[in-house]
TORPA-4810 file (N, C-alpha, C, O; in nm, 3 decimals):
<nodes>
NODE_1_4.449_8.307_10.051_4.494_8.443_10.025_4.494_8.522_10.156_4.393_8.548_10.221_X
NODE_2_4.625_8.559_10.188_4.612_8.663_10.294_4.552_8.774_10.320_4.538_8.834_10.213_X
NODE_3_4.510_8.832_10.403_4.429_8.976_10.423_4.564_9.100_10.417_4.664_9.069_10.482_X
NODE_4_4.566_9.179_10.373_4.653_9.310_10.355_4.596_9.368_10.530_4.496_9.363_10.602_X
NODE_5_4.727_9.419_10.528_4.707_9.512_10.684_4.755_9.649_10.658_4.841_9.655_10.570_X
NODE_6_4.713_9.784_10.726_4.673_9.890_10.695_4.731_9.937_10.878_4.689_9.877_10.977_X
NODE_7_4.811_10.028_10.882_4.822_10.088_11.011_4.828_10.232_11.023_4.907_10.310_10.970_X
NODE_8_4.692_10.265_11.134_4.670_10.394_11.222_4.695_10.424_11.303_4.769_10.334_11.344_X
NODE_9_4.691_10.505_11.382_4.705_10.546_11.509_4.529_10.556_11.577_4.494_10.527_11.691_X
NODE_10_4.442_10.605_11.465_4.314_10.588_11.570_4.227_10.485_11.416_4.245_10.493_11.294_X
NODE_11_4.141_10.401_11.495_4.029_10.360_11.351_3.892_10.353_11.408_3.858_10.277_11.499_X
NODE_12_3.812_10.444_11.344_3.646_10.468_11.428_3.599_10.371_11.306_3.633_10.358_11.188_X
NODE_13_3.486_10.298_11.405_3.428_10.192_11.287_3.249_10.281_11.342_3.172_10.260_11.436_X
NODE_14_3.248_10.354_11.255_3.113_10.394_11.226_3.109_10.553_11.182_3.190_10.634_11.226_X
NODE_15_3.026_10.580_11.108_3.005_10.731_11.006_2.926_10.812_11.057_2.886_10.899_10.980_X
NODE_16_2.873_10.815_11.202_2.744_10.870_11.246_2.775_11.005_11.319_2.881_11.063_11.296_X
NODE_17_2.715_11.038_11.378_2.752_11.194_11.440_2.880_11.189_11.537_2.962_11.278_11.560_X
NODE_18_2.873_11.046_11.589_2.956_11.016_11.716_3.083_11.012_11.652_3.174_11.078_11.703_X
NODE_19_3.109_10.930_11.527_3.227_10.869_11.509_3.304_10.958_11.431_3.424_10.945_11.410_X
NODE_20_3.204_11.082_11.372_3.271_11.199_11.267_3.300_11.283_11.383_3.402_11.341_11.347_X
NODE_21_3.268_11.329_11.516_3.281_11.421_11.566_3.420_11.417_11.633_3.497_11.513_11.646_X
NODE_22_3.442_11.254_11.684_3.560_11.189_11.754_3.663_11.231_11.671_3.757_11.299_11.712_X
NODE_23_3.646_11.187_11.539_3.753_11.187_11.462_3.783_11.346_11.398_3.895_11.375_11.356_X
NODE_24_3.697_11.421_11.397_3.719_11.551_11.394_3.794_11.641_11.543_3.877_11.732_11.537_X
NODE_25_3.738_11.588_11.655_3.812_11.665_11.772_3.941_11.592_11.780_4.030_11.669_11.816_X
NODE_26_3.976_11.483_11.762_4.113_11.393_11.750_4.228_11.473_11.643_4.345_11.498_11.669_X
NODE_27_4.157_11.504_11.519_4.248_11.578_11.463_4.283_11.726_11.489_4.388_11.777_11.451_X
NODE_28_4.203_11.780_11.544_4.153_11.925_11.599_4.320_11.914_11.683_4.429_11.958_11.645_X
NODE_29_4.279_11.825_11.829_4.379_11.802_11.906_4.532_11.777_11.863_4.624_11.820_11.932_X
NODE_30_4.555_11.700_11.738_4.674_11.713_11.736_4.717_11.813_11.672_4.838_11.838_11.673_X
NODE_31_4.627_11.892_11.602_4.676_11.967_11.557_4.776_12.094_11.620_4.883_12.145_11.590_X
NODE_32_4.634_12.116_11.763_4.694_12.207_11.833_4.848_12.158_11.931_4.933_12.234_11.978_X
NODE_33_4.843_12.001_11.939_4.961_11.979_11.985_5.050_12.002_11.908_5.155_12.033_11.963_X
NODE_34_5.052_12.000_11.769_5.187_12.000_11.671_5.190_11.840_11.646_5.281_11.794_11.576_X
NODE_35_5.118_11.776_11.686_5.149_11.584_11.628_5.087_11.571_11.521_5.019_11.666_11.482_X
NODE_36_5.093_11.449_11.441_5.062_11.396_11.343_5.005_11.275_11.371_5.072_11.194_11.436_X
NODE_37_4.864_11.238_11.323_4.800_11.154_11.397_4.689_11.107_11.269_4.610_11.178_11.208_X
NODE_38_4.717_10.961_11.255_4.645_10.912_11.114_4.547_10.886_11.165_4.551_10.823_11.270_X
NODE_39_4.416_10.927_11.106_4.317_10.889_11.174_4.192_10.777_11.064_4.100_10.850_11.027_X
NODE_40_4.180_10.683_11.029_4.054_10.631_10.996_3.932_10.630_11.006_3.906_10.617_11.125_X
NODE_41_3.813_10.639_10.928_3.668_10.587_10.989_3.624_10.510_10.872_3.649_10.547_10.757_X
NODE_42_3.556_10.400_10.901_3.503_10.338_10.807_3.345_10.352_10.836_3.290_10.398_10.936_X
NODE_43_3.284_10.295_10.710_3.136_10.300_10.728_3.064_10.190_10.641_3.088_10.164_10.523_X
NODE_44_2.999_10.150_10.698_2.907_10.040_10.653_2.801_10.093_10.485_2.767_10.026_10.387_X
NODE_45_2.785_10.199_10.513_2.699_10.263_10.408_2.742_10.306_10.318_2.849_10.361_10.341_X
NODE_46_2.698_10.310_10.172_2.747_10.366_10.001_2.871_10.481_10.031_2.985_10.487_9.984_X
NODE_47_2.796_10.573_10.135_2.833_10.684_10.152_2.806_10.763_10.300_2.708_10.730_10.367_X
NODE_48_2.872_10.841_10.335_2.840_10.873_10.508_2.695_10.947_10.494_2.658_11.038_10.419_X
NODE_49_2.632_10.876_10.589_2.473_10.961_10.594_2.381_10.862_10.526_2.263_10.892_10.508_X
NODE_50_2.443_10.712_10.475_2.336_10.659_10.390_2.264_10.565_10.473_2.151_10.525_10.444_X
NODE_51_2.328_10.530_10.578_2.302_10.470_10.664_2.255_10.478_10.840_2.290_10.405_10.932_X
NODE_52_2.163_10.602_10.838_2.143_10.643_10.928_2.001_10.703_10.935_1.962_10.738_10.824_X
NODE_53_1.895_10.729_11.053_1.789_10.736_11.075_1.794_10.914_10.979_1.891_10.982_10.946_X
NODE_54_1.672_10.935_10.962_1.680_11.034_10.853_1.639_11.185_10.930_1.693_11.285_10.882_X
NODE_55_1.549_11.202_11.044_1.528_11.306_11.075_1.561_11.327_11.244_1.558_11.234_11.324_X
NODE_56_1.590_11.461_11.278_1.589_11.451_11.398_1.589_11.561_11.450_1.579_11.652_11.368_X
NODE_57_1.598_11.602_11.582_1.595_11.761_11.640_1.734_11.780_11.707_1.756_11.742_11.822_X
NODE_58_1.829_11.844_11.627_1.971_11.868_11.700_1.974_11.984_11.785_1.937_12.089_11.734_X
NODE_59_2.020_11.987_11.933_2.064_12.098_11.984_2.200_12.124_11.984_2.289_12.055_12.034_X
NODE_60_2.209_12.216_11.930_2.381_12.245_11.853_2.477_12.306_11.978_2.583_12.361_11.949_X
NODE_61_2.450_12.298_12.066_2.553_12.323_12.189_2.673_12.298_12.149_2.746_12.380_12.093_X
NODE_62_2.710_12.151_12.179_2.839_12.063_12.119_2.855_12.061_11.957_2.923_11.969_11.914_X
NODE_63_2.790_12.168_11.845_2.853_12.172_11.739_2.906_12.288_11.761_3.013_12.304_11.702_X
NODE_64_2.875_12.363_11.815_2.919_12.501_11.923_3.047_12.512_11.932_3.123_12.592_11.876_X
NODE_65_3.074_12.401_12.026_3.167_12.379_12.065_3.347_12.289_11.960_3.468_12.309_11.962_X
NODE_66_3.250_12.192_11.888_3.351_12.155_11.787_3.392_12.266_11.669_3.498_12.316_11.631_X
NODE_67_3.268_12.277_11.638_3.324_12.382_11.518_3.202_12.491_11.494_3.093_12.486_11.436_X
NODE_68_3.287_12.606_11.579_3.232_12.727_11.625_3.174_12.820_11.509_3.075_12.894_11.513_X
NODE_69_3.271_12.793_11.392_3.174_12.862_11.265_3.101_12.758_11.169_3.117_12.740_11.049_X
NODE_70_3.027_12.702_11.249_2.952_12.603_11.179_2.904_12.678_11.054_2.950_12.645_10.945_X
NODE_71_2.809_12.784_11.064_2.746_12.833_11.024_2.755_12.924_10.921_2.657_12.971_10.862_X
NODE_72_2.910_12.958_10.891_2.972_13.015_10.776_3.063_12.919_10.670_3.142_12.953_10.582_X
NODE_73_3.016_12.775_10.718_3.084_12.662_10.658_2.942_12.567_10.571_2.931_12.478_10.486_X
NODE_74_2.844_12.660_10.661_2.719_12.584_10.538_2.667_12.424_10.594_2.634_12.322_10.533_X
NODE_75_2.679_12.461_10.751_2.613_12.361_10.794_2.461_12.320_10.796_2.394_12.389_10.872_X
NODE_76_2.396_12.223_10.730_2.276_12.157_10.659_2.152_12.230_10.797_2.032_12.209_10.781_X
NODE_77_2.192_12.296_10.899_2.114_12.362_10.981_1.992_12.420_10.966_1.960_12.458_11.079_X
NODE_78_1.896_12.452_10.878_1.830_12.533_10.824_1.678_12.577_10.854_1.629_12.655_10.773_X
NODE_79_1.612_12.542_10.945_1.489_12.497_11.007_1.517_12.503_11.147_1.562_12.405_11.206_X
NODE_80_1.486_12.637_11.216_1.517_12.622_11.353_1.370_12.575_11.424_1.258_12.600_11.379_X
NODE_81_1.391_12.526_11.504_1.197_12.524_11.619_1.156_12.632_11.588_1.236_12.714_11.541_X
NODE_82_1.031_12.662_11.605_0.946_12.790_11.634_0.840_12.766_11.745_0.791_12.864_11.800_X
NODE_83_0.796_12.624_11.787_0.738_12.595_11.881_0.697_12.465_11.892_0.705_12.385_11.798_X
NODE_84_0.638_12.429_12.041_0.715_12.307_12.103_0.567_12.244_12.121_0.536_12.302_12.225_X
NODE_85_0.454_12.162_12.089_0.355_12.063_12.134_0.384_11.942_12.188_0.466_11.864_12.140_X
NODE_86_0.311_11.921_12.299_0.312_11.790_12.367_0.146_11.765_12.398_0.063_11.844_12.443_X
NODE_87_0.136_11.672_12.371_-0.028_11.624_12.265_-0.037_11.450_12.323_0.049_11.365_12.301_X
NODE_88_-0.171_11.428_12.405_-0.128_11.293_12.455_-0.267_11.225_12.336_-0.373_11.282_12.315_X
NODE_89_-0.238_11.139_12.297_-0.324_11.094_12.173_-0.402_11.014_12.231_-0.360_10.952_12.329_X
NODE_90_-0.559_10.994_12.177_-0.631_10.890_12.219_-0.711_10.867_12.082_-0.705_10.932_11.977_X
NODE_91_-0.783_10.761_12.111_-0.839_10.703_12.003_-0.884_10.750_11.911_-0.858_10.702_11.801_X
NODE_92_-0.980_10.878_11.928_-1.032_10.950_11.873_-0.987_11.152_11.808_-1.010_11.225_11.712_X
NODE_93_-0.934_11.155_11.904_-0.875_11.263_11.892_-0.710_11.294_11.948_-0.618_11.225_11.903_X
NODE_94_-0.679_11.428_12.072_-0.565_11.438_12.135_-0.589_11.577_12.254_-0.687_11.650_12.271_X
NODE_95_-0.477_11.573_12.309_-0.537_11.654_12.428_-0.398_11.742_12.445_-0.300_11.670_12.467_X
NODE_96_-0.373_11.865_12.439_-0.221_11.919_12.459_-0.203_11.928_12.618_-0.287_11.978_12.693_X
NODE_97_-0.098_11.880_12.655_-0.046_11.922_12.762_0.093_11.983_12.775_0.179_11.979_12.687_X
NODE_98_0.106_12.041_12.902_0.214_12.152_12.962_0.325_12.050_12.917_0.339_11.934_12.956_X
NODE_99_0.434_12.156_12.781_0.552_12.091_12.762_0.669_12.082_12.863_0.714_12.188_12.907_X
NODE_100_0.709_11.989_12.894_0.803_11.936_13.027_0.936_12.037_12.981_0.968_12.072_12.867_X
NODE_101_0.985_12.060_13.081_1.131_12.185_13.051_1.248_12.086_13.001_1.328_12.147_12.932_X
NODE_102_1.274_11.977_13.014_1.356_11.905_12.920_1.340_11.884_12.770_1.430_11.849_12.695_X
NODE_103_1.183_11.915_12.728_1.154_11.898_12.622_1.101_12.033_12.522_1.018_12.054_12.434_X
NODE_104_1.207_12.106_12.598_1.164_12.236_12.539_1.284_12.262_12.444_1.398_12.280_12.487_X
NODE_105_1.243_12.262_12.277_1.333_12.237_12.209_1.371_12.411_12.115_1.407_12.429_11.999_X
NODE_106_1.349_12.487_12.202_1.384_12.630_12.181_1.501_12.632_12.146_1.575_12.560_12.214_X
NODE_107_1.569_12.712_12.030_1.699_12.714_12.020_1.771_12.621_11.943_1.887_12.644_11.908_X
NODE_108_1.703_12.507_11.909_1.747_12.393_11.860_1.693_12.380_11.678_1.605_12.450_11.629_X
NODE_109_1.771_12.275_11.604_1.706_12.284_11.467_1.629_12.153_11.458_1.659_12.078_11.551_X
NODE_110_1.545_12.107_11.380_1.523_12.056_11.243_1.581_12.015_11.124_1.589_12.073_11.016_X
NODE_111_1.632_11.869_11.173_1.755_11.853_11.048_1.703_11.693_11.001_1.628_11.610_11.052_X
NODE_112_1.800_11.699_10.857_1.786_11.589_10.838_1.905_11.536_10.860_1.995_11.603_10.809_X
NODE_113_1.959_11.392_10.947_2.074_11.338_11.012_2.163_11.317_10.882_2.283_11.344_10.878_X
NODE_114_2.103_11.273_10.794_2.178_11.220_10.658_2.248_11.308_10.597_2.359_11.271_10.558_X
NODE_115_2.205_11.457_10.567_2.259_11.548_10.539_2.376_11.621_10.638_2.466_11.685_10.584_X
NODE_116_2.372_11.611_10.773_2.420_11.661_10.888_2.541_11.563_10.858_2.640_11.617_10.807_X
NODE_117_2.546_11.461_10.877_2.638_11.333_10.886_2.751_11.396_10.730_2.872_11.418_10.738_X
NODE_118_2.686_11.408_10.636_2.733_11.418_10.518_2.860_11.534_10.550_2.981_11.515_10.537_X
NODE_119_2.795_11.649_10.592_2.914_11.764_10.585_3.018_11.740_10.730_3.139_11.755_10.748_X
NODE_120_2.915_11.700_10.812_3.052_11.631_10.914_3.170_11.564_10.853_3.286_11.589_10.885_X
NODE_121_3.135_11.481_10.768_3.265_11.418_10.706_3.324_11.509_10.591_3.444_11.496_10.566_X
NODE_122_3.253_11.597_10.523_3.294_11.677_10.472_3.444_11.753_10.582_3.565_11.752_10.558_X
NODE_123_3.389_11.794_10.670_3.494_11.878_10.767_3.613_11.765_10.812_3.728_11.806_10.824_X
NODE_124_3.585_11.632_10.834_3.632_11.534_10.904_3.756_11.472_10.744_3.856_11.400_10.737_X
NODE_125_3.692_11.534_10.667_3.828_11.499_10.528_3.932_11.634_10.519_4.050_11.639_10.484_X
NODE_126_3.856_11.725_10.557_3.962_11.852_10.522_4.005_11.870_10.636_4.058_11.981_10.640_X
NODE_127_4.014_11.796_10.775_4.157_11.798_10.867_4.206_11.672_10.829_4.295_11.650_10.911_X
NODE_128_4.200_11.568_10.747_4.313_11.486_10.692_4.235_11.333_10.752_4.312_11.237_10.756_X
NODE_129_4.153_11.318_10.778_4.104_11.196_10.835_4.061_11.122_10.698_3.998_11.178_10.609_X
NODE_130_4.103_10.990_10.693_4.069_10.906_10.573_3.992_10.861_10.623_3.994_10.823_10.739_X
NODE_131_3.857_10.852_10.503_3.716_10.792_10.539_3.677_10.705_10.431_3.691_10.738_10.313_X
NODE_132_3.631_10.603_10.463_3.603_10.490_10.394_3.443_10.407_10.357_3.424_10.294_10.404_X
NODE_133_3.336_10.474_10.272_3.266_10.465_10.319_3.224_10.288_10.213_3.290_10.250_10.116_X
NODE_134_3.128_10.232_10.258_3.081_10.113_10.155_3.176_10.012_10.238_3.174_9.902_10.182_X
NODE_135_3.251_10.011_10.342_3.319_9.873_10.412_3.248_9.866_10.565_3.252_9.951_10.655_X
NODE_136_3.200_9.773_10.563_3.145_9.726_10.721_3.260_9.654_10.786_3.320_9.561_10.732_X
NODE_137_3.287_9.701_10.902_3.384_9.589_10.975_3.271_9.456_11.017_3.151_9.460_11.046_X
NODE_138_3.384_9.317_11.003_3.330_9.228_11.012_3.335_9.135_11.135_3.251_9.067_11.193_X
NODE_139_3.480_9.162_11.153_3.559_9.107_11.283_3.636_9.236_11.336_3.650_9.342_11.275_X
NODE_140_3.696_9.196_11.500_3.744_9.254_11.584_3.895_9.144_11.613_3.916_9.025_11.637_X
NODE_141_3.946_9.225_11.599_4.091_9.172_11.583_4.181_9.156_11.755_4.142_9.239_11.836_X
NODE_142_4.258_9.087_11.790_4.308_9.110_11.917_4.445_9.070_11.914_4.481_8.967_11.857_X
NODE_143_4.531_9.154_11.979_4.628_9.116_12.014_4.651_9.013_12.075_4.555_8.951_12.122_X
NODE_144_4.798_8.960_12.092_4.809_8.860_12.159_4.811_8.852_12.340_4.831_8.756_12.413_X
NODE_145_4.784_8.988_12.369_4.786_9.028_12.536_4.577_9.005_12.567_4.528_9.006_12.680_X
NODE_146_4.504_8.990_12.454_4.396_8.973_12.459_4.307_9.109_12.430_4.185_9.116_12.439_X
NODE_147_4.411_9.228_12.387_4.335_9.340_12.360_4.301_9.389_12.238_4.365_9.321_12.158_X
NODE_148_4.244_9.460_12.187_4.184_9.488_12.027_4.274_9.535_12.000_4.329_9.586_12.097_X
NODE_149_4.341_9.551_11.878_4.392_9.571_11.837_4.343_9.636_11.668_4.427_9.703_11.608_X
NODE_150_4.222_9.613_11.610_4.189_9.664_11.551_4.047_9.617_11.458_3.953_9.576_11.527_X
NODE_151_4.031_9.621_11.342_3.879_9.524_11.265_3.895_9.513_11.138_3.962_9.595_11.075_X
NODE_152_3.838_9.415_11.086_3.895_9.318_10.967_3.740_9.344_10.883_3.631_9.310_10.927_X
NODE_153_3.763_9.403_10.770_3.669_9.430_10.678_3.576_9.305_10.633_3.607_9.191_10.665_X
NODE_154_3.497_9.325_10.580_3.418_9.177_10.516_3.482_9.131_10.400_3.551_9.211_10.336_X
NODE_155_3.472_9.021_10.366_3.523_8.947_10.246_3.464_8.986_10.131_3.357_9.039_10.162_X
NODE_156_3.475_8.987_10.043_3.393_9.022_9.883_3.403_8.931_9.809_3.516_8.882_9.803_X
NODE_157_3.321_8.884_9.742_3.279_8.759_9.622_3.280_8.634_9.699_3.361_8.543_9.684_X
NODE_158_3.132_8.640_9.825_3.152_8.499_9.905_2.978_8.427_9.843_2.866_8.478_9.841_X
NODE_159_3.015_8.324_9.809_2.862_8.265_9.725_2.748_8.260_9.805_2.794_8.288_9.915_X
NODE_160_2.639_8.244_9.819_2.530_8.194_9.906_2.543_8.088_9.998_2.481_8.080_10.104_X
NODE_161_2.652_7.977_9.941_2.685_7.889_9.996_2.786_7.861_10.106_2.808_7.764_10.178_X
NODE_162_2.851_8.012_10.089_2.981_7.965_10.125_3.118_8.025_10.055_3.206_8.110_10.072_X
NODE_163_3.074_7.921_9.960_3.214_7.922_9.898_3.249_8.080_9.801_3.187_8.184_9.776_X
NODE_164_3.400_8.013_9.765_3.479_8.194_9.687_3.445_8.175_9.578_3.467_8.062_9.533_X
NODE_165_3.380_8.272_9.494_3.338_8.325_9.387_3.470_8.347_9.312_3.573_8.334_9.378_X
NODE_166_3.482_8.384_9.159_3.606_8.413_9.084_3.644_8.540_9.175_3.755_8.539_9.228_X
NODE_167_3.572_8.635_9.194_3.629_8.779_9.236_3.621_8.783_9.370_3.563_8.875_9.428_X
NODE_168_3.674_8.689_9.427_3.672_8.659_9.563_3.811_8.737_9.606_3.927_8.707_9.579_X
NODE_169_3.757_8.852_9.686_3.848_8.949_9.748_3.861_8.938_9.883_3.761_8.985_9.937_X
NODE_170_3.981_8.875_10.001_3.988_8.899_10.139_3.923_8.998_10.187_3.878_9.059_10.090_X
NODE_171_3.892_9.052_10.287_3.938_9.168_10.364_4.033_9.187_10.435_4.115_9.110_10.485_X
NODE_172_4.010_9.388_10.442_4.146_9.459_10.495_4.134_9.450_10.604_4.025_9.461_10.659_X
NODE_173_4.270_9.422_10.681_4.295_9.483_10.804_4.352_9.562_10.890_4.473_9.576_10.913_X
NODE_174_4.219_9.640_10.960_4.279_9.774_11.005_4.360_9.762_11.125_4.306_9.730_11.231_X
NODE_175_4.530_9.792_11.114_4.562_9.817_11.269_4.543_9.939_11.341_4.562_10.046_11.284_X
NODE_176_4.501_9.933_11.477_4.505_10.077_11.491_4.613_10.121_11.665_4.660_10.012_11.696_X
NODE_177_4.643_10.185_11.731_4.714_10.172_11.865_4.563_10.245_11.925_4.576_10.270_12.045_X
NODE_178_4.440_10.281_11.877_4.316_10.312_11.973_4.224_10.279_11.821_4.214_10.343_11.716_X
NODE_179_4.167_10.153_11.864_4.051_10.156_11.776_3.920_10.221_11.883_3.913_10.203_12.005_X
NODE_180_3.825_10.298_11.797_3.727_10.300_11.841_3.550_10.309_11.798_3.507_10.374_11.702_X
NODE_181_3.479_10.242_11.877_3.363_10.156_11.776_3.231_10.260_11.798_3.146_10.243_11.885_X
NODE_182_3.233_10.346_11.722_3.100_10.447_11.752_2.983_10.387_11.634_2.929_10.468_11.559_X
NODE_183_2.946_10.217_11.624_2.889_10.154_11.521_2.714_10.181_11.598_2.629_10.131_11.524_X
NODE_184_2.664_10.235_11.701_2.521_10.252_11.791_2.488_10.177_11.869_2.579_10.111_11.918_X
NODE_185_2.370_10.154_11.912_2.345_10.103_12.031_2.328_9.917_11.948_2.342_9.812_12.010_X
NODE_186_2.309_9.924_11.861_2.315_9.784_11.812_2.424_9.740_11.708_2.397_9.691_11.599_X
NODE_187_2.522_9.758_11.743_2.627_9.738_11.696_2.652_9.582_11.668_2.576_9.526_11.747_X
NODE_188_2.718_9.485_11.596_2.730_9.326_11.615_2.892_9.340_11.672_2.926_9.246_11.743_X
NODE_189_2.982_9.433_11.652_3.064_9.404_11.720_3.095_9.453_11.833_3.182_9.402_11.903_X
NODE_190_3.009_9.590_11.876_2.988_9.615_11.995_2.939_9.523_12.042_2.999_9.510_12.149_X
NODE_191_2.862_9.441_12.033_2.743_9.347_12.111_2.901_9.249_12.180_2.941_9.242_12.296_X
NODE_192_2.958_9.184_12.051_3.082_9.083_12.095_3.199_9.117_12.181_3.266_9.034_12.242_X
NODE_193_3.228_9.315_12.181_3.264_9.331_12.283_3.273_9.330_12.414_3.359_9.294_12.495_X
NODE_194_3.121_9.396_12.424_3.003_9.377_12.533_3.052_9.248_12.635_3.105_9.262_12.745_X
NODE_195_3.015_9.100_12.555_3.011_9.001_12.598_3.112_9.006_12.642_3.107_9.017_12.765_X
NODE_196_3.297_9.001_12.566_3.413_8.951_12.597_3.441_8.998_12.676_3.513_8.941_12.758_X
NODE_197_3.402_9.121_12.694_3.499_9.199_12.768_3.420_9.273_12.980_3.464_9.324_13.083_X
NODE_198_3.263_9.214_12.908_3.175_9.165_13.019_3.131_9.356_13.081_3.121_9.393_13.198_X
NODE_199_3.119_9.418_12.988_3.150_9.524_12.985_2.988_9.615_13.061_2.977_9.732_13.098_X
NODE_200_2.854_9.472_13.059_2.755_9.500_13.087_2.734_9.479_13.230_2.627_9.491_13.290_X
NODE_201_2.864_9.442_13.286_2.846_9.367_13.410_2.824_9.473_13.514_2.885_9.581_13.508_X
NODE_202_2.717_9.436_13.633_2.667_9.534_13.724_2.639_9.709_13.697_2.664_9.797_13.779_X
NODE_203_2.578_9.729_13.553_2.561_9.797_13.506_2.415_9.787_13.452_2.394_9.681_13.393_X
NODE_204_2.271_9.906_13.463_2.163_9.874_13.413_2.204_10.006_13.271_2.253_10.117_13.251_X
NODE_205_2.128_9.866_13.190_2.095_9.924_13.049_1.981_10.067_13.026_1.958_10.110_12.912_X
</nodes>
């Protein structure tokens, strides 16, 4: 059974802050050009935000900057700092020391990423971006010049063994003319990019 093919102009394979923000300033941009520009993201998780570390400290500079009325749109923001400890722990107790000026998180919130992620794609559907959440890309697709060309969903109804189950469904494949992989620092097909494309070379991690 053949795989069905699907064509974009951009396809982000990941749901995380990176890959909703891309795909939100991508549509932003054509908009202001006057183009029309299909944009994809898929996501590995039930749903965007299901699959992602749960708490974190955002400094909203660059939501600032994407979408300036965050804040009359009901962004999950709600818990700003009020103050900053740096506490070196020992066995028994802890000792505060002078918070370092990089780590001075004044100004910044208290969020939970899962919720944050959630209304990002919220915004990232109402400029027209189709989002796909519950499909992991499986493979990385290449043209015949040796360049990506796009990523091939996982198969559905594959046995323990191997073999195709009755409801044995191919996967889709996404074309795109700019795929791009905002999947994190441990990505499996970032990793295979990495390698092919030697992308780690004379470069420290």
């Amino acid at each position: 059974m053949e795989r069905e093919a699907m064509e974009f102009d951009v396809v982000i394979v990941g749901g995380g802050p990176s890959g909703l923000s891309a795909a939100i300033r991508l549509k932003q941009l054509a908009a202001e050009a006057g183009r029309d520009l299909e944009v994809c993201l898929i996501e590995k998780g039930s749903e965007v935000g299901a699959h992602i570390l749960s708490g974190a400290v955002l400094e909203p500079r660059t939501l600032n900057e994407l979408i300036p009325d965050w804040k009359e749109r009901g962004a999950p923001l709600d818990t700003p700092v009020t103050a900053d400890k740096f506490m070196f722990l020992t066995e028994s107790g802890s000792f505060r020391l002078p918070t370092p000026p990089q780590m001075n998180n004044h100004g910044n919130y208290i969020i939970s990423l899962g919720n944050f992620c959630r209304w990002l794609g919220e915004q990232a559907e109402a400029l027209g971006v189709e989002i796909y959440p519950g499909f992991a890309a499986a493979e990385v697709l290449y043209a015949e010049d040796g360049s990506v060309k796009g990523i091939a969903t996982g198969d559905m109804g594959i046995a323990a063994d191997g073999s195709q189950k009755d409801g044995y469904m191919p996967g889709m494949e996404l074309h795109a003319r700019y795929p791009l992989f905002a999947e994190g620092v441990r990505g499996h097909l970032g990793k295979q990019l990495i390698e092919k494309f030697k992308l780690d070379e004379g470069r420290d991690p």
